[in-house]
C-alpha positions as CSV (number, residue, x, y, z in Angstrom):
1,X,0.0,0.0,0.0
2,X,2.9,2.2,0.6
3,X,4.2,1.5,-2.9
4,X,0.8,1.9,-4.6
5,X,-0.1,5.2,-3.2
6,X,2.5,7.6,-4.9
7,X,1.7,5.4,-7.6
8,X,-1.8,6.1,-8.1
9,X,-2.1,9.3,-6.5
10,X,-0.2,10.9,-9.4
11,X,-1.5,9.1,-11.9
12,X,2.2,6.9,-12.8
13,X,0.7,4.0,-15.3
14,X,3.0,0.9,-15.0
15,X,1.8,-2.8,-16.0
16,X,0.7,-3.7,-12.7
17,X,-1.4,-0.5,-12.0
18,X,-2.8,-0.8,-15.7
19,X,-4.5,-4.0,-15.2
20,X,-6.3,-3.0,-12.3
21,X,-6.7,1.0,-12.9
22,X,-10.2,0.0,-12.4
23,X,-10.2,-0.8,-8.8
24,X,-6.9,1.4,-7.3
25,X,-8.0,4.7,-8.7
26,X,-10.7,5.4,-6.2
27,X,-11.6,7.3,-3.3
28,X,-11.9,4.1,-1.3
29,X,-8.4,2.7,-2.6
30,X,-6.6,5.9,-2.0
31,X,-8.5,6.6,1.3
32,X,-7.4,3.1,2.8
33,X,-3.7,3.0,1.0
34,X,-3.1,7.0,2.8
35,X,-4.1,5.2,6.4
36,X,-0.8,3.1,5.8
37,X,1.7,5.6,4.7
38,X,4.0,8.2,7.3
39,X,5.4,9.4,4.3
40,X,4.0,11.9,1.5
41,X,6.6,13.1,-1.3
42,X,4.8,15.8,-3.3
43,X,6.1,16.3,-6.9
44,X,5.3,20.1,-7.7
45,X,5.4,18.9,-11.4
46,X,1.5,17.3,-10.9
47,X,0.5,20.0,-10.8
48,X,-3.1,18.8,-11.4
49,X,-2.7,15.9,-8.6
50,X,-2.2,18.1,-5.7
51,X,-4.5,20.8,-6.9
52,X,-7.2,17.6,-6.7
53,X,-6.9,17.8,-2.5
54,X,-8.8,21.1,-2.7
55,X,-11.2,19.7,-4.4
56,X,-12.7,16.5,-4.8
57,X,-10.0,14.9,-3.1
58,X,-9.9,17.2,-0.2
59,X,-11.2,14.2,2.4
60,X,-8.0,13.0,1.2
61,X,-6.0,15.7,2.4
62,X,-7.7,15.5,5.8
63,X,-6.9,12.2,6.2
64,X,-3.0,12.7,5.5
65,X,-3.2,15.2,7.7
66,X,-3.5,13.1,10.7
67,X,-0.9,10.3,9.1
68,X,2.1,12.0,7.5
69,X,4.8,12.3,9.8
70,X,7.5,13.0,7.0
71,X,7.3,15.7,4.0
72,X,9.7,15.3,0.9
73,X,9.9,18.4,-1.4
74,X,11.0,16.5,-4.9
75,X,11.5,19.3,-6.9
76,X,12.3,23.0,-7.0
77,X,9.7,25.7,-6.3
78,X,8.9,29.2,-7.7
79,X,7.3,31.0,-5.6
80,X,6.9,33.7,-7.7
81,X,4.2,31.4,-9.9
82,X,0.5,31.6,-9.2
83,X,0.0,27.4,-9.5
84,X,2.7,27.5,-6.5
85,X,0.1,28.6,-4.2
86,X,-1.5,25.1,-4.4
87,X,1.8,23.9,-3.3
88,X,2.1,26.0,-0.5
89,X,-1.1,24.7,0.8
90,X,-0.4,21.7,1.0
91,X,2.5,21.9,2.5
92,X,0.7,24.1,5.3
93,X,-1.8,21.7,5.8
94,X,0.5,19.0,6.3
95,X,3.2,21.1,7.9
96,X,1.2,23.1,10.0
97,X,-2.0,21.9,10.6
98,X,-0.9,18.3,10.5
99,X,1.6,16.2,12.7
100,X,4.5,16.4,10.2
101,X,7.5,17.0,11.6
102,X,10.0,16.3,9.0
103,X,10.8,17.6,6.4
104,X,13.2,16.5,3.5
105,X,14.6,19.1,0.9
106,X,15.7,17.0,-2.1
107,X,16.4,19.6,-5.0
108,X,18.6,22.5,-5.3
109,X,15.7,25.4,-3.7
110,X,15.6,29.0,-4.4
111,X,16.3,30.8,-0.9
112,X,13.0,32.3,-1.0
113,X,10.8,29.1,-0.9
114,X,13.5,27.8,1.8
115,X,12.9,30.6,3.5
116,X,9.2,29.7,3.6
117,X,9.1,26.3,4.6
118,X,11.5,27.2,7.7
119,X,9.5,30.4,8.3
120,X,7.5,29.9,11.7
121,X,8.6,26.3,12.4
122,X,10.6,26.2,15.2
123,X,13.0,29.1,14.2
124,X,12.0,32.6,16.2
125,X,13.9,34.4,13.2
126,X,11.9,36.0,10.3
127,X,13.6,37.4,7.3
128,X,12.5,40.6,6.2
129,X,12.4,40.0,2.5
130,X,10.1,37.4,3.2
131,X,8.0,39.3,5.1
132,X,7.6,42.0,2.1
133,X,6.7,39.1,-0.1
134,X,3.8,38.0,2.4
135,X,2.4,41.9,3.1
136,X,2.8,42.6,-0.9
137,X,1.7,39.6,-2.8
138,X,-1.4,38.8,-0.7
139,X,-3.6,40.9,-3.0
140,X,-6.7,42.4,-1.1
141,X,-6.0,39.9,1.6
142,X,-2.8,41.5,2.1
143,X,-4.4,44.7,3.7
144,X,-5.6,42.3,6.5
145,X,-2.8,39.8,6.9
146,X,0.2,43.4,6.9
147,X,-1.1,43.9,10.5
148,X,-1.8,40.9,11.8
149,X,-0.3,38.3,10.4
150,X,2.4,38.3,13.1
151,X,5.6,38.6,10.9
152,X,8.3,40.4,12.4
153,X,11.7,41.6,11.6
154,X,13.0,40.2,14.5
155,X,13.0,37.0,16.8
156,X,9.8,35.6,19.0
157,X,10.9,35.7,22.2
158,X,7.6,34.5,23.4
159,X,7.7,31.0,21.5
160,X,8.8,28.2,23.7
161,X,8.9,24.6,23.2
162,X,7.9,24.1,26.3
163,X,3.9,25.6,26.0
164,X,1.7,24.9,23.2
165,X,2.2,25.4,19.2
166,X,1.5,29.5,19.1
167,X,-1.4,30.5,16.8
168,X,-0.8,32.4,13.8
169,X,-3.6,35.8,13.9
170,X,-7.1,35.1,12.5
171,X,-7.7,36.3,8.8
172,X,-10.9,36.9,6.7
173,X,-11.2,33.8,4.9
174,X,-11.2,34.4,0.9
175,X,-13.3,31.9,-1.3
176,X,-12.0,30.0,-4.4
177,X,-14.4,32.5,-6.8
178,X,-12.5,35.3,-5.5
179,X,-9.2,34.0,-5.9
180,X,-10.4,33.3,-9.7
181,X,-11.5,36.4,-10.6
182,X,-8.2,38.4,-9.8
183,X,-9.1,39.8,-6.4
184,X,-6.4,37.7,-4.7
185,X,-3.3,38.0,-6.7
186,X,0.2,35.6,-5.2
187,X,-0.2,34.6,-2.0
188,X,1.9,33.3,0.2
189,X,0.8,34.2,4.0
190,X,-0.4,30.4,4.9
191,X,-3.1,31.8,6.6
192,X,-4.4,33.6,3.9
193,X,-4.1,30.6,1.6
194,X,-6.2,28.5,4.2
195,X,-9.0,31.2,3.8
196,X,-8.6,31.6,-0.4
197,X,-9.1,27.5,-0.4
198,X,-11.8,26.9,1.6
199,X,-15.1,26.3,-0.3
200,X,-17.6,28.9,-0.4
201,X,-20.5,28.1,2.1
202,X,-17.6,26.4,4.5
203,X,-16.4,27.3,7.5
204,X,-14.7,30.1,8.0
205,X,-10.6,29.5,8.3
206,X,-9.7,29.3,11.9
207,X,-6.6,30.5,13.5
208,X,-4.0,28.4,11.9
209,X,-1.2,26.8,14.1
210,X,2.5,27.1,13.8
211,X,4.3,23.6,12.7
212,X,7.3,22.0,14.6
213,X,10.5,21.1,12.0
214,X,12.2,18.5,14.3
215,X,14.0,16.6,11.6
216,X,15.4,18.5,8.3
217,X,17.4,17.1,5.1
218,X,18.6,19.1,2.6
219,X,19.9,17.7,0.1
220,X,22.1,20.0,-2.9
221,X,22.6,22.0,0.1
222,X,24.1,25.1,-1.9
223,X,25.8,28.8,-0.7
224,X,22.4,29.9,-0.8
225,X,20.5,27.7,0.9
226,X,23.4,27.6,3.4
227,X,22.8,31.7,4.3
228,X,19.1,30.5,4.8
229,X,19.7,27.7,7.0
230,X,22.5,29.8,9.2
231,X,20.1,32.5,9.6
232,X,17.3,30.1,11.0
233,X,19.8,27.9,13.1
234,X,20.4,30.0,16.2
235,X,17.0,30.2,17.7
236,X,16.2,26.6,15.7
237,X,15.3,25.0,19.3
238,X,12.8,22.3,18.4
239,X,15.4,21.2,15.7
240,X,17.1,17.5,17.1
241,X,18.1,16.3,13.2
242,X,20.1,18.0,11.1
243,X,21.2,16.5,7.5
244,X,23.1,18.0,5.0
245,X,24.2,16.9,1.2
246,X,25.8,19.8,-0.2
247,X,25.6,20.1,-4.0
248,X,29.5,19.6,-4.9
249,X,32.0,19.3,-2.2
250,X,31.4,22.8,1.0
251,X,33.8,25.8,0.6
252,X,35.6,25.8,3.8
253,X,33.7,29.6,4.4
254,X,30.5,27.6,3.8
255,X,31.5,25.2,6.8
256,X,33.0,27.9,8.9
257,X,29.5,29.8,8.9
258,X,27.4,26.6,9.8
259,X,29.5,26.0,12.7
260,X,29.4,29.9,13.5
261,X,25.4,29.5,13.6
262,X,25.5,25.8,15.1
263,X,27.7,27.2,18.2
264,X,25.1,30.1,18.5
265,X,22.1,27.4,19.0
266,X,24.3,25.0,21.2
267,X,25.0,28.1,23.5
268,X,21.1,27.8,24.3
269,X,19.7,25.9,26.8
270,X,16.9,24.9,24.7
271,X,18.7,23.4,22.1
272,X,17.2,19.9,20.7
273,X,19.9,19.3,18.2
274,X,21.8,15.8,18.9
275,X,22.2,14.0,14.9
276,X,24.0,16.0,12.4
277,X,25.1,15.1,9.4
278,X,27.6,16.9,6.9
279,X,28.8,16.1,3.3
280,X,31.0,16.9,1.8
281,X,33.5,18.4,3.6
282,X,37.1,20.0,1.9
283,X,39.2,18.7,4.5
284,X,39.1,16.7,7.7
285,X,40.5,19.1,10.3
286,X,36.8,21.0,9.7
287,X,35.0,17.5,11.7
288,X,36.6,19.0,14.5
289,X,35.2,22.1,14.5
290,X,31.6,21.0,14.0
291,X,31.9,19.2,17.1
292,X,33.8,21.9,18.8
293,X,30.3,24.3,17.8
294,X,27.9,21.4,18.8
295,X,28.5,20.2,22.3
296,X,25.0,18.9,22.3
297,X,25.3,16.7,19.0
298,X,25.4,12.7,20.2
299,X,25.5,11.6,16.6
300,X,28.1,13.1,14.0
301,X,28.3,11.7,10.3
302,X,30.9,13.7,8.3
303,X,31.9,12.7,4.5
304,X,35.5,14.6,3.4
305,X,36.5,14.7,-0.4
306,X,39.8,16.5,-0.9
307,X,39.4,19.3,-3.5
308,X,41.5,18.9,-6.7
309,X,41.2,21.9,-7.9
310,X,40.5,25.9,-7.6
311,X,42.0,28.0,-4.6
312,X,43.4,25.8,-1.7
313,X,42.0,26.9,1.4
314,X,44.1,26.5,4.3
315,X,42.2,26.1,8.0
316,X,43.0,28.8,10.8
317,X,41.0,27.2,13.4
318,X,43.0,28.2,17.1
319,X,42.5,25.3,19.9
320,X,42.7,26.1,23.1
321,X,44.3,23.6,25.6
322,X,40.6,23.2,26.9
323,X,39.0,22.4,23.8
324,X,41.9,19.7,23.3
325,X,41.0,18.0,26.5
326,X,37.2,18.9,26.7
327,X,34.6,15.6,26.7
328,X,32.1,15.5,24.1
329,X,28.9,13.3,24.5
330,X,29.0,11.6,21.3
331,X,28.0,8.5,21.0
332,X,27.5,7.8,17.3
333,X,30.2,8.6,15.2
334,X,30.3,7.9,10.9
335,X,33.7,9.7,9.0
336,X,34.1,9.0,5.4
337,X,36.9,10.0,3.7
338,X,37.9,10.5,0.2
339,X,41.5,11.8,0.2
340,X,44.9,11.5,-0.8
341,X,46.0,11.5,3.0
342,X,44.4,11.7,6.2
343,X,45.9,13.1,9.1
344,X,45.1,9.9,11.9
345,X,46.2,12.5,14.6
346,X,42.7,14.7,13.6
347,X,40.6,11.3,14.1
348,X,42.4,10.4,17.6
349,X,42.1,13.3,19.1
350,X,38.3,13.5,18.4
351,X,38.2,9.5,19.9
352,X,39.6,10.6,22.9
353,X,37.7,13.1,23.7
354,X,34.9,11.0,23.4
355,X,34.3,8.1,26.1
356,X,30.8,7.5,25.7
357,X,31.1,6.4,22.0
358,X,29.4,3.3,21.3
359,X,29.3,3.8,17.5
360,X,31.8,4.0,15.1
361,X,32.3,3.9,10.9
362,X,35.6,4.7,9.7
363,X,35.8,4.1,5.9
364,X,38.3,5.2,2.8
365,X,40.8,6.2,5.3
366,X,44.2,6.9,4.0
367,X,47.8,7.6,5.9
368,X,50.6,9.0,4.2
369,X,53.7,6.5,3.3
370,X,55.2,4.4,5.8
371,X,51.7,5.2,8.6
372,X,50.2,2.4,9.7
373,X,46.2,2.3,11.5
374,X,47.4,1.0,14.6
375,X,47.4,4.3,16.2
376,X,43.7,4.9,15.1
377,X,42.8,0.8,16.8
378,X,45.2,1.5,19.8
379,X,43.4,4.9,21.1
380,X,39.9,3.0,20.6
381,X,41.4,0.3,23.1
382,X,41.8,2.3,25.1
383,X,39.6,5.4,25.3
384,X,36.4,4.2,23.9
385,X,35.4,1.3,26.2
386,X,32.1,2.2,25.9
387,X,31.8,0.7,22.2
388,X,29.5,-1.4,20.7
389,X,29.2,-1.6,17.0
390,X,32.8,-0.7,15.1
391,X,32.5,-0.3,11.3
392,X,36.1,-0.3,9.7
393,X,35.9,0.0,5.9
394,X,38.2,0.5,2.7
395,X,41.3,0.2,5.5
396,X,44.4,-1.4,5.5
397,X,44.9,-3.0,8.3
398,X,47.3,-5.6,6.9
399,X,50.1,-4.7,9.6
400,X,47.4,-4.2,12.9
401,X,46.8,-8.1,13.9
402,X,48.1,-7.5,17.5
403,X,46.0,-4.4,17.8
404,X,42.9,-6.0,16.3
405,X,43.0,-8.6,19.2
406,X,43.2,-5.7,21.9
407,X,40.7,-4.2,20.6
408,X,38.4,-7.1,20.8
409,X,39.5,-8.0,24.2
410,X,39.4,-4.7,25.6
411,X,35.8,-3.5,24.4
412,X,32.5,-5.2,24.6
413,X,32.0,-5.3,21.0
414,X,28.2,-6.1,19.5
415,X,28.8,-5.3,16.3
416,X,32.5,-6.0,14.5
417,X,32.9,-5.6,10.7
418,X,35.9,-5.7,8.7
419,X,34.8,-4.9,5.1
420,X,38.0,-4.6,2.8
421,X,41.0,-4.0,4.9
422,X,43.0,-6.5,3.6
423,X,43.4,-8.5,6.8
424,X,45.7,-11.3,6.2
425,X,47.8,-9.6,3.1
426,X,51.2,-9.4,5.1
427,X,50.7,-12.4,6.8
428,X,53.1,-15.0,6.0
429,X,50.8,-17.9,7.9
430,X,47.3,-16.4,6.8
431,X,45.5,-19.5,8.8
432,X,47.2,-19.2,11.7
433,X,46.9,-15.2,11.9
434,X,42.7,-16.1,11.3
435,X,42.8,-18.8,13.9
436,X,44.0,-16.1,16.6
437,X,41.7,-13.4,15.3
438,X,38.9,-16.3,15.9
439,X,40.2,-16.7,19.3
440,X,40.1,-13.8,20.8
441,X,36.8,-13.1,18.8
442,X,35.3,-16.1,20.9
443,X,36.3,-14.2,24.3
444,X,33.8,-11.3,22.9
445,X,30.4,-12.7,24.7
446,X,28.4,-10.2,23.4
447,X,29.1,-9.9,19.6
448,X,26.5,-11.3,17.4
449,X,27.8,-9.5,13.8
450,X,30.7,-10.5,12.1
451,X,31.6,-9.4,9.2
452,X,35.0,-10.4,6.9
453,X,33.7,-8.9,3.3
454,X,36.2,-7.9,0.5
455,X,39.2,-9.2,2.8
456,X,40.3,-12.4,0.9
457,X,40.0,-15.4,2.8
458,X,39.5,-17.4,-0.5
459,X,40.3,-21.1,1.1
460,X,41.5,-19.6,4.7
461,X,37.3,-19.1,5.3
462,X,37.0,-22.9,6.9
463,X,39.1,-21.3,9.9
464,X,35.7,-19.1,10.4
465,X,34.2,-22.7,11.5
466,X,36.0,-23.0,14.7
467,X,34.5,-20.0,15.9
468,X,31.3,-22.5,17.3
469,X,34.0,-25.3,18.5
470,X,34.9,-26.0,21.5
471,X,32.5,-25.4,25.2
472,X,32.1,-21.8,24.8
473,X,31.3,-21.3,21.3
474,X,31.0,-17.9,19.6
475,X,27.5,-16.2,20.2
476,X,27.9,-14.6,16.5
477,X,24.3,-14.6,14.2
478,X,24.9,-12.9,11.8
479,X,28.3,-13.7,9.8
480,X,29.3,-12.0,6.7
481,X,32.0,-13.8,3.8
482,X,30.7,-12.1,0.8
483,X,32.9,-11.1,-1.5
484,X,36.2,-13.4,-0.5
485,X,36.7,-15.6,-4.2
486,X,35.6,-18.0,-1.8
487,X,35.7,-21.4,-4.6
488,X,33.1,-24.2,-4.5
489,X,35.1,-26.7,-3.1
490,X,36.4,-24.3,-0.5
491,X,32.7,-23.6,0.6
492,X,32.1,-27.3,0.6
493,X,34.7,-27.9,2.8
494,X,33.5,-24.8,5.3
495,X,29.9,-26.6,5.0
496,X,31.6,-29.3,6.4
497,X,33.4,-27.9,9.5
498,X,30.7,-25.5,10.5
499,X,28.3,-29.1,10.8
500,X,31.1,-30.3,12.8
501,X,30.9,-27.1,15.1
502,X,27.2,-26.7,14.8
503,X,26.6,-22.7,15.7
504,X,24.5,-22.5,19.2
505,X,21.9,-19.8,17.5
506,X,20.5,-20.0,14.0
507,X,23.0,-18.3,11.1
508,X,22.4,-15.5,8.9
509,X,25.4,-16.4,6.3
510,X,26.2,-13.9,3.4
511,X,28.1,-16.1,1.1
512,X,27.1,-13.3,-1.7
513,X,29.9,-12.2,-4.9
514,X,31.3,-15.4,-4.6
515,X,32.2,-17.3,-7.6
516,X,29.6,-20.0,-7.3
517,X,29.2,-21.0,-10.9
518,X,33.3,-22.4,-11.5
519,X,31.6,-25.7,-10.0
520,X,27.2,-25.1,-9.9
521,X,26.9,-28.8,-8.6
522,X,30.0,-28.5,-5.7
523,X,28.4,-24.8,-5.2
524,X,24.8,-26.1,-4.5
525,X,25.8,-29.6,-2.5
526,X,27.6,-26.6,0.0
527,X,24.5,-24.7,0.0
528,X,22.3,-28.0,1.2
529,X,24.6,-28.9,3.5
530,X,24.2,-25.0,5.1
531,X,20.4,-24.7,5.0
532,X,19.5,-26.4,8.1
533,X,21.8,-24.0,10.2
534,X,20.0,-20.6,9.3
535,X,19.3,-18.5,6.3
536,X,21.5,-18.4,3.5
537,X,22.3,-14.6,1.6
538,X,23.0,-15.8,-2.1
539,X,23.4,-14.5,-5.9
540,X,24.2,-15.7,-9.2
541,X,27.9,-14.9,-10.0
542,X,28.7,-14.7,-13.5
543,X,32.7,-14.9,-14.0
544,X,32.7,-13.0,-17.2
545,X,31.4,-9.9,-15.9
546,X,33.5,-9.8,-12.4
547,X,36.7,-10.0,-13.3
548,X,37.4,-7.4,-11.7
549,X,36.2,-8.5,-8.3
550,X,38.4,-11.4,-9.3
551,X,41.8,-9.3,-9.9
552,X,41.2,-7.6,-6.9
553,X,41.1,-10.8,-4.7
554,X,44.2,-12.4,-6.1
C-alpha cells in the first residue's frame, strides 16, 4: 500500500497498476492505501494531482493530515508562480496543521521558498524580504494579513517549546471565486491561503497553528541555501536532526558559517539538536570544529573529499588547551573519507575526547607512506570502552593483527565488521593469523555480527568454522564472507566444519559475490549442507562480468 499510493495518486501507469486501474483509482483505494503511509513526497510537477486535495479529493487531504509524519519536497519551487500557491497549501496543511515534523529538501531550492518552509517552524527568526513578499503579494487579503499576520523583523521571544504550538492571527477567509477572478493575486501568508481554499459556504478559516521542524534534510545543500539555513539555526530550538548533502563538495567559508550558527544554537539551553550530518567536507580538520560548535550533537556523520582543484583553502582554526581536552557526548560517530591523505592524529584526538562512544564507521581512510592504522585501533582500546558496534571499511589493516586482538578483548564489541582491509595480506601464515583473530573473537560474549567482506579469505574461510567449537562457542548470528573468491570446493569444505561445530543460535550467512558457478553442482551440495543451520544470503555470480572483483582478490 505504501508503494501503490504515490503510484496512483499521481497518476504513474506501470503494467501492474494498468490491469487493475479499475479498482486502485478510487476514493476508497486511495483513502485506505493514505491510512498506511508516514510518508508523503509531493512532486510540484502534478501539478493537477495536488490541486485535486482542494477539491474532490480534499477528504484526502484531511486524512493525511493526521498520518504524515514526513514531507519530501521533490523538486524545485517558484514561488513567484501563481499554480505554486496550491503547493504551498499543501505543504501548510501538512506542515502546520498536520503532525508532520520532518521535512526533506531533495532539489537544489531558491532561498525564498526555503525561507518559507523554515519560516514559523521552530526558528524565532523572520527574514525581512520574506515578510515584504507575504504583506505585498497577498492581493486584497494583504491589507488584513500586513497587520496581523504576526511577521516580524525580529526573533519571537515568546515562542517556547515548552507551551503549546502559538497560533498564527485570524484572517478573513477568501473563497476560491474570489481568488479566480483576480481579487487575490500571489499569496503566500499560509493563513491567507487556508481562507482563499476553503469552499464557499464552508467554514470560515480558523486560526491556523504554527508547525514544529524536528527533523530536516537538505539535500544539494548550496551557498544559498546555506545563508538560509544559518540564519534560522540560532533560535532553531525544536530542531534535534540536522542533515546536509551539499551540491558539490562545501567551501571551507560555507562550513566555517554553519559552525558559526551551530555554536550560536548549542550556546542555548533549549537546544534539541543531537544527529547531524555533513557532506561533503574540503578537509578533515573542519569535523573537529563542528563538534567543537555542537557540544550537544550525540550523533556526528561527516563525509570529506579532498578538492582537486580551484583555490586551496588552508584552515585557521585556534585550539585552546581546553577544547583539546574537553569531553564531548558523542556517542555515534560515521567519518568517510575521500582523500589522498588523512591526518590519523585529527581522528584520535576527536576519539579521545569522546568516552561515551558506542558507534563507530571509519571508511576510505588513507595515511601517508610508511603510517600504519594501529594508532587509530590503539586509542579506541583504550579510550572508547564504551563501544558497541565498530565499522572499519576501505582500510588497510594488513600490519594491525596484535591491535585487532586488543581491541576485541578490551571493548564489549556487539557489532565488529571488517569490510576490505585487507586482513591477512602481510601475513606470511594467513590461517594461523585467522585462527587467533577467531580466538580472541570467541572471548567477545556479546558480539552477534561479524563481518569479513572484501578481505580475501579465498580457502583460509573454513578457519571461520572453529568460531562454534569447542564449550564456549561464539554467540555470532549474523556472519558475513561475501565477496572473498571463496571457490566451490572451498565452501564445501566450510559446509563441512561449521556441521562439525554446529553454531548455538541459527546463522544469517552472506556467502554473496562469490564465484559459485566455477563448480554449480559443488556450489549447490555446499548450499544444502548450510540450510538447516539458518538462512542463507546468495546471488548468481557470473565470471565473465567480475573479473574485476576477481583481480582484486588475487
Amino acid at each position: 500500500m505504501r508503494i501503490l499510493f504515490p503510484v496512483v495518486f499521481y497518476g504513474i501507469r506501470n503494467p501492474f497498476v494498468n490491469r487493475n486501474v479499475t479498482n486502485l483509482n478510487t476514493p476508497s483505494f486511495l483513502s485506505a492505501a493514505a491510512k498506511c503511509i508516514r510518508h508523503f513526497l509531493l512532486t510540484t510537477s502534478l501539478h493537477e494531482r495536488l490541486t485535486s486535495l482542494t477539491a474532490e479529493q480534499r477528504p484526502l487531504l484531511d486524512l493525511l493530515e493526521k498520518q504524515i509524519r514526513s514531507v519530501s519536497v521533490s523538486q524545485s519551487v517558484d514561488i513567484s508562480k501563481k499554480k505554486t500557491q496550491i503547493v504551498l497549501y499543501v505543504l501548510h496543511r501538512l506542515l502546520d496543521h498536520g503532525v508532520a515534523k520532518e521535512l526533506i529538501v531533495h532539489m537544489h531550492m531558491c532561498p525564498t521558498m526555503l525561507t518559507w518552509l523554515l519560516h514559523g517552524r521552530g526558528s524565532q527568526y523572520v527574514n525581512c524580504k520574506l515578510k515584504n513578499l507575504m504583506n505585498s503579494k497577498n492581493g486584497s487579503s494583504a491589507d488584513t494579513a500586513s497587520n496581523s499576520s504576526g511577521l516580524h523583523t525580529e526573533t519571537l521571544d515568546d515562542q517556547d517549546d515548552g507551551v503549546p504550538p502559538c497560533k498564527r492571527s485570524k484572517l478573513d477567509s477568501v473563497c476560491v471565486e474570489e481568488k479566480e477572478s483576480g481579487k487575490a493575486n500571489m499569496i503566500v501568508d499560509p493563513q491567507v491561503l487556508c481562507g482563499t481554499f476553503t469552499p464557499c459556504g464552508g467554514p470560515a478559516a480558523d486560526v491556523c497553528p504554527w508547525g514544529k521542524i524536528e527533523r530536516l534534510e537538505i539535500r544539494q545543500c548550496g551557498s544559498d541555501s546555506l545563508i538560509v539555513l544559518n540564519s534560522a539555526l540560532p533560535t532553531f530550538f525544536c530542531l534535534r536532526s540536522l542533515t546536509l548533502h551539499s551540491v558539490s563538495t562545501f567551501s571551507v567559508s560555507d562550513v566555517l558559517g554553519l559552525a558559526g550558527a551551530l555554536k550560536q544554537l548549542s550556546a542555548s539551553c533549549r537546544s534539541s539538536l543531537t544527529d547531524l550530518s555533513v557532506s561533503v567536507l574540503p578537509n578533515t580538520e573542519l569535523m573537529d570544529v563542528l563538534l567543537d560548535s555542537s557540544h550537544g550533537v550525540t550523533s556526528l556523520h561527516v563525509e570529506v573529499q579532498t578538492v582537486l582543484w580551484g583555490p586551496r583553502f588552508t584552515l585557521r582554526h585556534p585550539r585552546t588547551a581546553e577544547s583539546q581536552i574537553s569531553e564531548l557526548p558523542l556517542e555515534k560517530l560515521t567519518f568517510k573519507v575521500a582523500q589522498v591523505q588523512t591526518d590519523v592524529n585529527v581522528v584520535t584526538s576527536v576519539l579521545r575526547r569522546c568516552p561515551h562512544l558506542a558507534s563507530l564507521h571509519v571508511a576510505g581512510m588513507r595515511l601517508p607512506t610508511g603510517s600504519s592504522q594501529r594508532q587509530l585501533l590503539t586509542t579506541l582500546s583504550e579510550s572508547n570502552h564504551c563501544l558497541r558496534s565498530l565499522t572499519l571499511e576501505d582500510l588497510n589493516l594488513s600490519d594491525c593483527l596484535p591491535e585487532i586482538l586488543n581491541l576485541v578483548r578490551d571493548c564489549k564489541l556487539e557489532e565488529l565488521q571488517f569490510k576490505d582491509c585487507r586482513l591477512l595480506e602481510k601475513c606470511s601464515e594467513k590461517r594461523e593469523s585467522l585462527q587467533q583473530l577467531v580466538a580472541a573473537l570467541k572471548t567477545a560474549p556479546s558480539l552477534h555480527t561479524l563481518s569479513m567482506a572484501q578481505n580475501r579469505l579465498a580457502k583460509n574461510v573454513c578457519v571461520l568454522a572453529e568460531l562454534f567449537s569447542g564449550p564456549s562457542p561464539s554467540s555470532v548470528t549474523q556472519l558475513d564472507i561475501s565477496s572473498n573468491f571463496i571457490q566451490p570446493a572451498e565452501l564445501l569444505d566450510f559446509s563441512t566444519a561449521l556441521r562439525t561445530h554446529c553454531p548455538p543460535h541459527r546463522l544469517t550467512l552472506d556467502l554473496r559475490r562469490n564465484p559459485g558457478d566455477r563448480d554449480p553442482d559443488t556450489w549447490n551440495a555446499a548450499l544444502r549442507r548450510l540450510r538447516p543451520l539458518g538462512v542463507l544470503l546468495v546471488e548468481g555470480w557470473k565470471s565473465t562480468d567480475t573479473m574485476a572483483d576477481h583481480i582484486s582478490n588475487m
